[in-house]
GUNUVEX-427368 format. One line per 4 residues: number of its first residue (from 0); their letters; for each residue x, y, z of C-alpha. Coordinates in pm, 1 decimal. Each point is the difference from the previous one (the first is absolute). Example, Ala and Ser with C-alpha at 12.3 -4.5 7.8 and 13.67 -1.06 7.14 Angstrom:
2
0) AS) 1230.0,-450.0,780.0 ~ 137.0,344.0,-66.0 .
END
This chain:
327
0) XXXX) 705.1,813.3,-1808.7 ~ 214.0,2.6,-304.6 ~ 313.8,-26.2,194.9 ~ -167.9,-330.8,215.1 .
4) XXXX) -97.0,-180.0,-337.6 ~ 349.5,93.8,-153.1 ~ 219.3,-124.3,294.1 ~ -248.8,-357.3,53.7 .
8) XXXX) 7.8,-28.1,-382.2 ~ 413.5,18.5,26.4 ~ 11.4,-239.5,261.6 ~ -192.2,-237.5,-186.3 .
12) XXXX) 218.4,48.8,-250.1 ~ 298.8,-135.8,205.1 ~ -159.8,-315.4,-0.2 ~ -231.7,-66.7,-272.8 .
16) XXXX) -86.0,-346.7,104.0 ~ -151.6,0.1,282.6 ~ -162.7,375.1,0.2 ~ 55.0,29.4,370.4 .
20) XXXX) 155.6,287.3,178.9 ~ 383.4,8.7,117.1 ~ 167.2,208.1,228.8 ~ 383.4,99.3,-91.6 .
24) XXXX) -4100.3,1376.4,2867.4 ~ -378.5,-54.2,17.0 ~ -116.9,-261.1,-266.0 ~ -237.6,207.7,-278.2 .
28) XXXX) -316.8,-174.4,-94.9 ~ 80.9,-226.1,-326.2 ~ -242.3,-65.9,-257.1 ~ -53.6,-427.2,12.5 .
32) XXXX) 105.4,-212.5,-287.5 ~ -42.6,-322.5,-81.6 ~ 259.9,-179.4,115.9 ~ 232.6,-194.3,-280.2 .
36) XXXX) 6.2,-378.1,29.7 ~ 183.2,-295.5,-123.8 ~ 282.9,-191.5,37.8 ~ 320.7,154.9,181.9 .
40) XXXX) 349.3,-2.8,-96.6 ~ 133.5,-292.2,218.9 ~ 174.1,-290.4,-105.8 ~ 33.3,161.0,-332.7 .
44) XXXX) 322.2,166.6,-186.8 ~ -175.2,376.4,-30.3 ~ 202.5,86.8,-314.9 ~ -129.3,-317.3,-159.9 .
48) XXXX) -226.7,201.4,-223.0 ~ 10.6,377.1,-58.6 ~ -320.8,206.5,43.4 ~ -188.9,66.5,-260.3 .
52) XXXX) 42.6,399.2,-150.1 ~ -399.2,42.9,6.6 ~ -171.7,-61.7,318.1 ~ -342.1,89.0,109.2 .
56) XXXX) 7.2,239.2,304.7 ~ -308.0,14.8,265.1 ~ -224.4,246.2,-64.5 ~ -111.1,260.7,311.3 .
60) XXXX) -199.7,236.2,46.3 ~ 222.0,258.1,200.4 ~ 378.0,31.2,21.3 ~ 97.9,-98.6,379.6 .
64) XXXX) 76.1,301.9,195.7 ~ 396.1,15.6,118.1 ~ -5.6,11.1,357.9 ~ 232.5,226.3,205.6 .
68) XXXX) 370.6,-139.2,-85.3 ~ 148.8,182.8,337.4 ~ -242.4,-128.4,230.8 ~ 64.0,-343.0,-183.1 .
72) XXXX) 377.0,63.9,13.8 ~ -25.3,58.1,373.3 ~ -220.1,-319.6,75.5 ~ 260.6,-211.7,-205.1 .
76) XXXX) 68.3,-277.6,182.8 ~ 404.5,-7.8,136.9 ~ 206.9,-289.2,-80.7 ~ 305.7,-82.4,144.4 .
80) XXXX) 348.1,-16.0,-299.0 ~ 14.3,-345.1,9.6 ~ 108.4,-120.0,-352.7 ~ 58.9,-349.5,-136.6 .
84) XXXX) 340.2,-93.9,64.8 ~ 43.5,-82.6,-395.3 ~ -156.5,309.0,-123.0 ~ 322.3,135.6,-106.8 .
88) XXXX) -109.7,347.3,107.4 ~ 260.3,265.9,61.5 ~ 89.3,46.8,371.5 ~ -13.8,356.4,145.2 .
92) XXXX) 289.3,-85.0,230.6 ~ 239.5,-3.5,-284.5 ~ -65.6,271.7,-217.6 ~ 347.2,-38.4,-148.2 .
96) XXXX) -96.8,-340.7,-170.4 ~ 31.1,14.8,-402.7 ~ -380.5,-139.1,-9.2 ~ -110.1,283.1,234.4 .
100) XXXX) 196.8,276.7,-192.4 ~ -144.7,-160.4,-377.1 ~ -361.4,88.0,144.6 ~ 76.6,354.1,133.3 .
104) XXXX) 134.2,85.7,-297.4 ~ -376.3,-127.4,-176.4 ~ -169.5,194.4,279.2 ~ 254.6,310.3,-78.1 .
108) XXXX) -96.9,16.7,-358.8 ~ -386.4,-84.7,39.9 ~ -43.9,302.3,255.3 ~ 226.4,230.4,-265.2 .
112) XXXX) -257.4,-107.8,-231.9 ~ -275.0,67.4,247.3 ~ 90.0,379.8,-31.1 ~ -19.4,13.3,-318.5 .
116) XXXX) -309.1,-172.1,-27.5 ~ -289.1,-80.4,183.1 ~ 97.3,-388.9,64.2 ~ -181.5,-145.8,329.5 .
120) XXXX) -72.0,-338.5,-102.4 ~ 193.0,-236.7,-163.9 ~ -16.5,-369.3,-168.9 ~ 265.6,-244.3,75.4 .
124) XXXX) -53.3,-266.9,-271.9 ~ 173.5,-236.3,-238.7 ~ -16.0,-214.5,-296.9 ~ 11.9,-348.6,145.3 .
128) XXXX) -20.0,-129.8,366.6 ~ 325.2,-32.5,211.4 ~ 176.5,317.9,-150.0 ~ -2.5,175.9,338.6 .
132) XXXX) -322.6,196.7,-44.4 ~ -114.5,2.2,372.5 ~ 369.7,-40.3,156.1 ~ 44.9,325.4,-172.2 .
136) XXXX) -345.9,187.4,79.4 ~ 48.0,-106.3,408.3 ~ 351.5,136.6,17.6 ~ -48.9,325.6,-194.7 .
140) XXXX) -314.3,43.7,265.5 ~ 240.3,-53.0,284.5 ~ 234.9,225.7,-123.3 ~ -209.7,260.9,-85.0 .
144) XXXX) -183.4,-22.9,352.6 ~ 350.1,56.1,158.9 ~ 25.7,366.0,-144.5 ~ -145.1,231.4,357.5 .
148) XXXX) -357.1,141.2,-98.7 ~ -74.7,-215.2,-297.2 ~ -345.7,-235.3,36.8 ~ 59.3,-365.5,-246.1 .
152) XXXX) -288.7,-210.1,-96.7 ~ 81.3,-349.1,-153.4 ~ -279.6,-150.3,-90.6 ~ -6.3,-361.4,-138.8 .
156) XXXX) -213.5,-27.4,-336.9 ~ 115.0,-338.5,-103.1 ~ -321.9,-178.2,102.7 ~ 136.3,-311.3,-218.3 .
160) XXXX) 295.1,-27.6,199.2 ~ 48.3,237.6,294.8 ~ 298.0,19.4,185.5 ~ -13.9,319.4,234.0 .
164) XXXX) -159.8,-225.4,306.8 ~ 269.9,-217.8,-21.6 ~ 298.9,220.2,-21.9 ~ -150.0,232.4,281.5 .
168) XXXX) -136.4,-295.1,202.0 ~ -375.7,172.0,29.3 ~ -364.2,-109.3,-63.0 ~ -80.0,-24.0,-348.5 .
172) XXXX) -345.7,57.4,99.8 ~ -186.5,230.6,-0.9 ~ 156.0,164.9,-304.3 ~ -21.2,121.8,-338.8 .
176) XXXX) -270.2,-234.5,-156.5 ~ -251.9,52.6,345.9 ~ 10.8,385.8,-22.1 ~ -38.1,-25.2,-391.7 .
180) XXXX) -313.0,-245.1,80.4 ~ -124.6,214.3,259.2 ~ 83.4,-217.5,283.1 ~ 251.2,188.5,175.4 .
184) XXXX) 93.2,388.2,36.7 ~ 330.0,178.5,-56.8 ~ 58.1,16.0,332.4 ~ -66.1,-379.2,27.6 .
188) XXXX) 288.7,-82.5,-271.5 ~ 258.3,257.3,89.9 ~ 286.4,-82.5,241.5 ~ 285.4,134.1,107.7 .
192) XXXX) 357.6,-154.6,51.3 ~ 82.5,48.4,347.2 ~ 92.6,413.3,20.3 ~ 132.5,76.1,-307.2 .
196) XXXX) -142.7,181.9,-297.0 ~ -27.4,-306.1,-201.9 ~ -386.0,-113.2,-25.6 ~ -141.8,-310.4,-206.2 .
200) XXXX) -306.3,-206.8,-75.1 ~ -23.5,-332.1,-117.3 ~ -205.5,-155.9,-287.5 ~ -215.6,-110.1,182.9 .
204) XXXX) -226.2,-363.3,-85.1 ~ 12.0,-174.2,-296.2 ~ -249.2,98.1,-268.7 ~ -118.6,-199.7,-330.0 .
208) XXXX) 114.2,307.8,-220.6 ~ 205.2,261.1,122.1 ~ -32.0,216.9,-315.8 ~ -386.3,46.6,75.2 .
212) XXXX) 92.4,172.5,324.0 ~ 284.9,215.0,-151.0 ~ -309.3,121.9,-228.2 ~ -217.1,154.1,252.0 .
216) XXXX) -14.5,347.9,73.9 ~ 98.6,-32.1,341.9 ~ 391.6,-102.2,-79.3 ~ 37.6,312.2,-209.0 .
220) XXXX) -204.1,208.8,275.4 ~ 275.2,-127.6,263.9 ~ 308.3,35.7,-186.4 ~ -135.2,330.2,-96.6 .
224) XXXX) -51.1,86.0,376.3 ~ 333.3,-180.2,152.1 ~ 252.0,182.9,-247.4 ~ -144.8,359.9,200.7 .
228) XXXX) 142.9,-203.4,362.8 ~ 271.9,-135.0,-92.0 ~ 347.2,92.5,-111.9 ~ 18.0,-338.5,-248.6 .
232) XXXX) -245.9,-276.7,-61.5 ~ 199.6,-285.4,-120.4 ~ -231.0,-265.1,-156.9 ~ 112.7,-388.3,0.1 .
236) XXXX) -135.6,-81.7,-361.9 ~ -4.2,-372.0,-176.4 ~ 226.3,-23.4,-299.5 ~ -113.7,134.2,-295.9 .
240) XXXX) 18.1,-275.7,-237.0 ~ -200.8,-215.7,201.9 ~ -293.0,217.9,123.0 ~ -156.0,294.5,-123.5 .
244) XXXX) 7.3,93.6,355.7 ~ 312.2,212.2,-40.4 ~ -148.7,227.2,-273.5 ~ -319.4,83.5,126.1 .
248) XXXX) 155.4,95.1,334.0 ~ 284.5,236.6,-220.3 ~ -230.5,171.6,-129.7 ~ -136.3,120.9,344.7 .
252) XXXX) 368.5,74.3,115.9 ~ 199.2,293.6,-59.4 ~ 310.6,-240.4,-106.0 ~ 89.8,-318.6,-39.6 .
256) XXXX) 357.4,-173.0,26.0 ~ 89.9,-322.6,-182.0 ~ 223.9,-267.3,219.2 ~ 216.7,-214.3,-200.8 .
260) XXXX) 244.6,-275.0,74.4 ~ 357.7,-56.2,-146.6 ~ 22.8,-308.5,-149.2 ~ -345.7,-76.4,-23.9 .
264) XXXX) -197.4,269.5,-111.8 ~ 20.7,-24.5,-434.0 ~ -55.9,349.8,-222.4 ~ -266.9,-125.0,-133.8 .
268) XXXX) -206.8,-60.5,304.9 ~ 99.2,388.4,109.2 ~ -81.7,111.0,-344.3 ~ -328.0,-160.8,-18.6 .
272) XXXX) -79.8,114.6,415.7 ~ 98.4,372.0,-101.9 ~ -239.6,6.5,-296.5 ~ -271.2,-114.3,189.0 .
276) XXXX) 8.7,301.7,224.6 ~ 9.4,377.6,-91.5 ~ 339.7,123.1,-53.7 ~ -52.2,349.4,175.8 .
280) XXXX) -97.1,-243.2,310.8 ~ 351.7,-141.2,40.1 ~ 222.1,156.9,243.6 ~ 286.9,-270.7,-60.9 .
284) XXXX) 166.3,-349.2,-0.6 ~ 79.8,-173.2,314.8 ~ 290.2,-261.4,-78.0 ~ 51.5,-296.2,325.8 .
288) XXXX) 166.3,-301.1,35.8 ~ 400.3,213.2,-65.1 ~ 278.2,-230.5,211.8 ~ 134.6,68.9,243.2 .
292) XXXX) 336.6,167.1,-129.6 ~ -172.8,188.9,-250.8 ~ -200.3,168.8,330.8 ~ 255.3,81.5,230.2 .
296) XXXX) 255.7,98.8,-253.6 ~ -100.0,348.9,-64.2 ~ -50.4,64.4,395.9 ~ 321.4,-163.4,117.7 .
300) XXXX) 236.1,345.8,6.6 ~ -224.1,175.0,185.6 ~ -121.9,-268.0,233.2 ~ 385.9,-89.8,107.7 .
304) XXXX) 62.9,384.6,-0.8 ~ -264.9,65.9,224.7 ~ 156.0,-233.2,250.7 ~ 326.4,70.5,-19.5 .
308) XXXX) -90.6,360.6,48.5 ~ -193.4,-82.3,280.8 ~ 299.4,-192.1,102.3 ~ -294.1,-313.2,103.5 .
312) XXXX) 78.4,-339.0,-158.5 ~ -247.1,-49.8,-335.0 ~ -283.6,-273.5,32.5 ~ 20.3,-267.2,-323.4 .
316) XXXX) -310.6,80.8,-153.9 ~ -263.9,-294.2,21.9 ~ -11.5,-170.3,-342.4 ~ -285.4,38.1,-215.8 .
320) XXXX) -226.3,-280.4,-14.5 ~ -1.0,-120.0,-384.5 ~ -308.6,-238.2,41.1 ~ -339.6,114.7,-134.9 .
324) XXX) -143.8,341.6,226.1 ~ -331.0,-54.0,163.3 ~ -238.4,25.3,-266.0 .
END
């Protein structure tokens, strides 16, 4: 971490005035609960006001059984790959693309890391909303889900502001919040994207307080359970500076990544996002919104060599979108 602080604390450097960043199955009985009430999220900004850090949790008598994840996994509902045409998701058809080559690289060095440690699930977070937190957790799980044999879970924890039904174009309901509440079963929530290996489930209906359901038992039993079927779990996490969604749920992961965007991100909002999670918990820094030149540049030898080679005429690379990723 040393080496992250030193080269954001040099580039802050470079321009000290404005701080910012510059590039050169069968359902198992459930014990019941009360159910939480009050007012949703709608019509309301969701970052307005941050969580508190202390919040009550409900108190039960039993820890809710985990039912059977295959038998879930098999009942999973199938949904056909039918993304948002702005999504800005990387295209399988083009694996050549700079975008599509920046995120096997980040799947590359996760799954090194995975042998050297026992990583299954994974936070994709950030200090402030629009940094690319989600654009980057719904690519890396399509790019990990391309790799033969491997079994992705994306799972969208950003109850304030979820995204994951609208990039995929699937229910948001049932989700997260009705199996947390006891209203729905794994097998309910989980679907999968057409035939592939990719599988998600979305948050799910709005709640009051999202941090009261992160606090029961059963979202530790079920990350617990998922990281034993699943090759990653890659949860979609509110910003960390404006909910204390984000740490609660790192501190049931086995890592947690940190998204930030050039130009917009300052070193002292990473600083102060870092510190409020465990060091040992970060795998690494995330860095989005390079241009377009700056992408291609170090890919353009062996993209025109490949051609030429091939003696085929090379494709112009589509450009890469410079307005704000789907957050």
């Amino acid at each position: 971490m040393s080496r992250v602080h030193n080269a954001l604390r040099k580039a802050a450097q470079e321009n000290p005035q404005s701080g910012i960043l510059h590039p050169d199955k069968p359902e198992s009985p459930r014990p019941p609960r009360v159910p939480l009430s009050g007012p949703t999220y709608a019509g309301l900004d969701p970052y307005a006001v941050a969580a508190p850090d202390g919040v009550a949790t409900q108190e039960l008598d039993s820890p809710a059984p985990l039912e059977d994840v295959e038998a879930s996994i098999a009942a999973a509902r199938r949904m056909e790959f039918h993304p948002v045409s702005d999504a800005l998701l990387v295209n399988p058809n083009k694996p050549r693309e700079a975008p599509a080559e920046e995120f096997r690289t980040l799947r590359t060095k996760l799954n090194h890391l995975q042998t050297t440690q026992p990583i299954h699930t994974l936070v994709i977070t950030s200090p402030s909303p629009a940094e690319g937190k989600s654009f980057t957790a719904a690519n890396l799980a399509l790019t990990q889900s391309q790799l033969k044999g491997r079994r992705i879970l994306l799972v969208d924890f950003d109850f304030r502001r979820p995204t994951v039904d609208k990039t995929f174009q699937v229910p948001i309901s049932p989700g997260m919040t009705n199996y947390l509440q006891g209203n729905a079963s794994l097998a309910d929530i989980l679907m999968r994207i057409g035939d592939s290996n990719l599988y998600v489930i979305a948050a799910g209906d709005p709640v009051p307080n999202p941090l009261e359901l992160l606090n029961l038992s059963e979202c530790s039993t079920l990350l617990a359970g998922l990281r034993n079927h699943f090759d990653w779990v890659i949860l979609d996490s509110p910003p960390l500076l404006f909910a204390a969604d984000g740490n609660l749920l790192a501190t049931m992961a086995d890592g947690t990544v940190l998204v930030v965007r050039i130009g917009t991100t300052t070193y002292d909002s990473v600083s102060r996002a870092v510190q409020s999670l465990c060091e040992n918990n970060v795998l690494g820094i995330v860095v989005n919104g390079a241009r377009r030149g700056e992408l291609y540049s170090k890919y353009s030898y062996y993209h025109d060599y490949y051609y030429q080679s091939e003696g085929r005429t090379a494709e112009e690379p589509a450009a890469v979108a410079e307005a704000e990723p789907v957050e």
